[in-house]
Backbone as a chain_set.jsonl record, in Angstrom:
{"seq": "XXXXXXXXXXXXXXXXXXXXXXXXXXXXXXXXXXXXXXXXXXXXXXXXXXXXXXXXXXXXXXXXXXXXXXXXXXXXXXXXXXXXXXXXXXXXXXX", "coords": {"N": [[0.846, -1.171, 0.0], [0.651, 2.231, -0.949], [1.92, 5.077, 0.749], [1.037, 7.737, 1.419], [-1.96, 6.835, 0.694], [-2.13, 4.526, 2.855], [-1.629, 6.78, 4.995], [-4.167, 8.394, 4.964], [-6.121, 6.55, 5.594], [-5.398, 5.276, 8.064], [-5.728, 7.913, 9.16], [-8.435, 8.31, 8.936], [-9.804, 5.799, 10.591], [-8.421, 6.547, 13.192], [-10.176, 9.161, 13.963], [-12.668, 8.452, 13.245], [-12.484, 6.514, 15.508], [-12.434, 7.899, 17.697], [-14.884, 9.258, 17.372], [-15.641, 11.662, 15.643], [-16.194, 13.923, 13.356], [-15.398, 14.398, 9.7], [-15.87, 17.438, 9.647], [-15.135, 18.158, 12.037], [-12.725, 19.203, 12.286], [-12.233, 21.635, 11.128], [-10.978, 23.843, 13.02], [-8.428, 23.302, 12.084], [-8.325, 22.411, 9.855], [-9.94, 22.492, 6.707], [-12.912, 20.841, 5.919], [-12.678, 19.547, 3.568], [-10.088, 19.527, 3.134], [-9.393, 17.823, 4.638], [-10.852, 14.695, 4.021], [-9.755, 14.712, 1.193], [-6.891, 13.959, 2.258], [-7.937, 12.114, 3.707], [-8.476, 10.083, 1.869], [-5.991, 9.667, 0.076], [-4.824, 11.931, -1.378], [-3.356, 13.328, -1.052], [-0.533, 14.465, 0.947], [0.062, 15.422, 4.315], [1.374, 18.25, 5.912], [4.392, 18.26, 8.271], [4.011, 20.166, 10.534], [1.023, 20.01, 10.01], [0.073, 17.391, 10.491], [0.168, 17.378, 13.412], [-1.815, 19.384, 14.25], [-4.002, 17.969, 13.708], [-3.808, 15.427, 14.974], [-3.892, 16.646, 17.585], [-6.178, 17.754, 17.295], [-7.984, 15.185, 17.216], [-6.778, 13.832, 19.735], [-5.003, 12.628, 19.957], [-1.732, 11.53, 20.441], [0.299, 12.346, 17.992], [2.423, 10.211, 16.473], [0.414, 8.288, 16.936], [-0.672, 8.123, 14.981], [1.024, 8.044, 12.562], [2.3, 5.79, 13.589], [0.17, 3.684, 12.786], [-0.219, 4.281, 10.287], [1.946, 2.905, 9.43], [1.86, 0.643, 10.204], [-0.194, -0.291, 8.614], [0.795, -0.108, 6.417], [2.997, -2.431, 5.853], [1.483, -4.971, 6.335], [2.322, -7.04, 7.683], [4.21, -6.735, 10.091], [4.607, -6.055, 13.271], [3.404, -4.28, 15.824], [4.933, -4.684, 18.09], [7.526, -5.434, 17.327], [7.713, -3.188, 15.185], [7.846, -1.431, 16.982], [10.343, -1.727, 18.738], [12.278, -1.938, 16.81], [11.811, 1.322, 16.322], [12.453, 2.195, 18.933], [15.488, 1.1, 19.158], [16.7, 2.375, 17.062], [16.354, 4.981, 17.625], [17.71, 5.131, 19.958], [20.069, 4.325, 19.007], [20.545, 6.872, 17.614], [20.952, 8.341, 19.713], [22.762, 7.888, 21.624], [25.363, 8.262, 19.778], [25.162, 10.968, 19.552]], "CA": [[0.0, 0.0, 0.0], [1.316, 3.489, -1.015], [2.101, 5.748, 1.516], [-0.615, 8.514, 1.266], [-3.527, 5.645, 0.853], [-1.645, 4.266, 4.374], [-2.051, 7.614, 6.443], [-5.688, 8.776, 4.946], [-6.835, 5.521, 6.304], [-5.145, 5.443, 9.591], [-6.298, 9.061, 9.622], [-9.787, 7.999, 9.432], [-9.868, 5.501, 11.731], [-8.448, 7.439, 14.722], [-10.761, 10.261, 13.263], [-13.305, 7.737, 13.42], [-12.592, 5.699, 16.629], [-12.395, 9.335, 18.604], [-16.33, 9.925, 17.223], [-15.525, 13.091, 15.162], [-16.437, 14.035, 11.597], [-14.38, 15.477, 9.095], [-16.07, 18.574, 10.157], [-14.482, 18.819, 13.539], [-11.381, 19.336, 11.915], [-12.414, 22.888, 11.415], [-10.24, 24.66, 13.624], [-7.169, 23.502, 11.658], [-8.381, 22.25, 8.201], [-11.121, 22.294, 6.048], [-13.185, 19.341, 5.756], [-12.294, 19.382, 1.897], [-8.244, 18.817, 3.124], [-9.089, 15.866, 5.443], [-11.254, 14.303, 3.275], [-8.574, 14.994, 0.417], [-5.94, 13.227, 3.353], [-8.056, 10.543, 4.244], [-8.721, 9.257, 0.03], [-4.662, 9.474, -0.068], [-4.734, 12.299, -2.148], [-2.321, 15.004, -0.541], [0.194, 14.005, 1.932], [0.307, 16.759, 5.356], [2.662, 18.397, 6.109], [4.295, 17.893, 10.055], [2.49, 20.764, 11.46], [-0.482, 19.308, 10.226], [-0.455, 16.266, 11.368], [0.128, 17.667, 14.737], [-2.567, 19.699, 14.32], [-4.733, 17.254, 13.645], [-3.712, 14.688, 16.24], [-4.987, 17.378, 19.077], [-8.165, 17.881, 17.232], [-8.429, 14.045, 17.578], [-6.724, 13.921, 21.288], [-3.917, 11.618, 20.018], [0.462, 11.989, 19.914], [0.42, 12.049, 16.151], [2.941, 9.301, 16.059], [0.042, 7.161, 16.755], [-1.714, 8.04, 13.734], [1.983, 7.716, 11.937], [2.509, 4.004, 13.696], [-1.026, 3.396, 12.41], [-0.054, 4.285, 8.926], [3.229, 2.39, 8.755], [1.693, -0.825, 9.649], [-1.062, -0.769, 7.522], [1.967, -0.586, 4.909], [3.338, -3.746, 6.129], [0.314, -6.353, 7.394], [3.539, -8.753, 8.501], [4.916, -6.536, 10.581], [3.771, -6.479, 14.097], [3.176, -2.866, 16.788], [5.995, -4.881, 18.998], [8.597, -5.133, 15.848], [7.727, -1.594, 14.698], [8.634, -0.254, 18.677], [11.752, -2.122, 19.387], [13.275, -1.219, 15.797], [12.23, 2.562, 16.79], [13.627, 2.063, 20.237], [16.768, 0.757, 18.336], [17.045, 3.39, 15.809], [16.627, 6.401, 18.316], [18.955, 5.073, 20.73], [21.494, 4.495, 18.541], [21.227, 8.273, 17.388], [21.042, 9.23, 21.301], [24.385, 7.239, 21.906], [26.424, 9.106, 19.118], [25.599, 12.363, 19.563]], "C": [[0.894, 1.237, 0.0], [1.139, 4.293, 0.208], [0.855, 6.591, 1.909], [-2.12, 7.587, 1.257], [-3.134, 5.044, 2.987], [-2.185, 5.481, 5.221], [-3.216, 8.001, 6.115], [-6.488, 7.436, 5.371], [-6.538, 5.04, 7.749], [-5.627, 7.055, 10.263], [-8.018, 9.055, 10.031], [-10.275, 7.153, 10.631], [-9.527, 5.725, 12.922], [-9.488, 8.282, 14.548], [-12.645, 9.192, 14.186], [-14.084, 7.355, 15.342], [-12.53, 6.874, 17.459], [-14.024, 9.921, 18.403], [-16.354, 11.574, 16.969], [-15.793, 12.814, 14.031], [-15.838, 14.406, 11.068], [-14.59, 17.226, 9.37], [-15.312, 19.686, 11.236], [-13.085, 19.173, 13.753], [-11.539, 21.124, 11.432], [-11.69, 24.061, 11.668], [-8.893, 24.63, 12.577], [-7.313, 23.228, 10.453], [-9.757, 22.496, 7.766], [-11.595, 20.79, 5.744], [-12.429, 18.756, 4.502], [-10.414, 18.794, 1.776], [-8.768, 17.671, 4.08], [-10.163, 15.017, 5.073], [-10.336, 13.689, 2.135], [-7.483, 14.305, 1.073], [-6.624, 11.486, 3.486], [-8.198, 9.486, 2.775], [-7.036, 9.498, -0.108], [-4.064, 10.408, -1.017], [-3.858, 13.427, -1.886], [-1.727, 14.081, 0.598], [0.232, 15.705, 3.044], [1.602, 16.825, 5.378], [3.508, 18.08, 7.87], [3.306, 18.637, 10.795], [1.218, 20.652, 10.928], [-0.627, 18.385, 10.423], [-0.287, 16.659, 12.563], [-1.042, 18.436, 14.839], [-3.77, 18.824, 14.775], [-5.098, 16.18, 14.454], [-4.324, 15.384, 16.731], [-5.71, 17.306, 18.486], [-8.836, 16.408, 17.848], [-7.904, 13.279, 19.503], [-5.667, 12.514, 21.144], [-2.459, 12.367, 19.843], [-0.148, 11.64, 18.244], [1.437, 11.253, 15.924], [2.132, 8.467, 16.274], [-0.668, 7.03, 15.734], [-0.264, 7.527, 12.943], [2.408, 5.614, 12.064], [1.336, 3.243, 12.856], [-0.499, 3.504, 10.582], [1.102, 2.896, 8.478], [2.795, 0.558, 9.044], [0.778, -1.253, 9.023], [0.116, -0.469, 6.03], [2.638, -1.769, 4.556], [2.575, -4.776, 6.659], [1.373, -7.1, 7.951], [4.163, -8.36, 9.92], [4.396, -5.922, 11.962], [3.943, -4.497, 15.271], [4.157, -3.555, 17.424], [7.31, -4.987, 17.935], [8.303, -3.586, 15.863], [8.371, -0.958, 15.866], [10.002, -0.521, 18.955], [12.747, -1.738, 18.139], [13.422, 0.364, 16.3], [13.254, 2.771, 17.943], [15.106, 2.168, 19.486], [17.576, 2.01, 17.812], [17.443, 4.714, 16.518], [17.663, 6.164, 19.287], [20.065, 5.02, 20.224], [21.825, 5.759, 18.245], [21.368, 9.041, 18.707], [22.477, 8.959, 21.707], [25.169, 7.838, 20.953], [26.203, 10.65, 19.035], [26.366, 13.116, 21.209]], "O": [[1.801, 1.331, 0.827], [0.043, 4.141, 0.747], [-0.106, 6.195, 2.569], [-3.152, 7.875, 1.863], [-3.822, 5.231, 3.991], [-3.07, 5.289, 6.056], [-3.817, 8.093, 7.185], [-7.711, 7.569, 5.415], [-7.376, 4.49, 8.463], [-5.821, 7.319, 11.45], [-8.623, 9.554, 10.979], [-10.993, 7.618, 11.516], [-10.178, 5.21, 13.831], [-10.111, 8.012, 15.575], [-13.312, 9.346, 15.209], [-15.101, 7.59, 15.995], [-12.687, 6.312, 18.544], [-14.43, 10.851, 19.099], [-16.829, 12.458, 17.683], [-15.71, 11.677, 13.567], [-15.173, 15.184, 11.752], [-13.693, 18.066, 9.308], [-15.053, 20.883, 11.353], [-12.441, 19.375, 14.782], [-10.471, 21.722, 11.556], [-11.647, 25.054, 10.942], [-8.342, 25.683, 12.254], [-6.472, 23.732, 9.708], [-10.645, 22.697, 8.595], [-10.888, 19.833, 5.426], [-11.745, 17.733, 4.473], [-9.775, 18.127, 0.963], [-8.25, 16.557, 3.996], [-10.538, 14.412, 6.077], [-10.132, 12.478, 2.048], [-6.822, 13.84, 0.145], [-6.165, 10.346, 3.416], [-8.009, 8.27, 2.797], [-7.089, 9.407, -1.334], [-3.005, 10.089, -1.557], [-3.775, 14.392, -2.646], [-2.336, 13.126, 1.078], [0.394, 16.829, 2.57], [2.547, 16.087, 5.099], [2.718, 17.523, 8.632], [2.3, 18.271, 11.403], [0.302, 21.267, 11.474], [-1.817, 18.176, 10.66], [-0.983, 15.833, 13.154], [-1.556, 18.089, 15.903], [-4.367, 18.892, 15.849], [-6.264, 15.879, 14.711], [-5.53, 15.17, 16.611], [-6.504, 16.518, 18.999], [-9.789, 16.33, 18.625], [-8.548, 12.495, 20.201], [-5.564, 11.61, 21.974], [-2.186, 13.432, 19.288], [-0.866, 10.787, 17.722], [1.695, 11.448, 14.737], [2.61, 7.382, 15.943], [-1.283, 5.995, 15.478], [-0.404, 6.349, 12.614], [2.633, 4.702, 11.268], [1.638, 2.198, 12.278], [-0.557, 2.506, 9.864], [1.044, 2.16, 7.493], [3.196, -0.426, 8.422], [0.697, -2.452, 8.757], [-0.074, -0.731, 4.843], [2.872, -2.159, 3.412], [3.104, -5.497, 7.505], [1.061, -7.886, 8.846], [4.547, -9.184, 10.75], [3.544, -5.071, 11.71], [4.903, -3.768, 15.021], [4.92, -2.592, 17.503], [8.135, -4.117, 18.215], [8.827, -2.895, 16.737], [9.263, -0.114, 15.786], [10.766, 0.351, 19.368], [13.869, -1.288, 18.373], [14.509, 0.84, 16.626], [14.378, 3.274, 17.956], [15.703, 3.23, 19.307], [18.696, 2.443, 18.084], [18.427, 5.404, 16.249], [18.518, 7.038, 19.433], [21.057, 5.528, 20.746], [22.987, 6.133, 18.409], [21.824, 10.183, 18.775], [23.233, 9.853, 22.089], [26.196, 8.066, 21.593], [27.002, 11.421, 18.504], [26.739, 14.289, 21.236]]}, "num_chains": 1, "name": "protein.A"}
């Protein structure tokens, strides 16, 4: 699954599972961009996905974890954490 199809569908379902409409996105977008987000058709930029997280009352890396394993079905929320773990510690240890 392409990238953009990945986060407009992890966008919906937090979106979703939080009992909001594209509406209630309001404050920071127009329905017409997270609509446009959730069909895979525009990628955000960072400060909008942070935006958007608070509207929905999540860290916006969980909408991001949400995307990246609907890119991979094989690959499991305990794999995906311990590579991050991995990855950031190793850049915490060399700087």
């Amino acid at each position: 699954m392409e990238l953009e199809r990945a986060f407009g569908l992890a966008l919906k379902t937090h979106r979703v599972s939080a009992g909001l409409s594209q509406e209630s996105f309001s404050v920071v977008s127009s329905r017409t961009y997270v609509s446009t987000l959730e069909r895979g058709l525009k990628s955000p930029t960072l400060d909008k996905i942070d935006a958007i997280a608070s509207v929905i009352g999540s860290h916006p890396l969980s909408i991001l974890v949400s995307c990246y394993l609907r890119m991979d079905e094989t690959l499991t929320i305990e794999e995906l954490f311990l590579r991050i773990r991995h990855e950031v510690q190793n850049v915490k240890d060399g700087s």
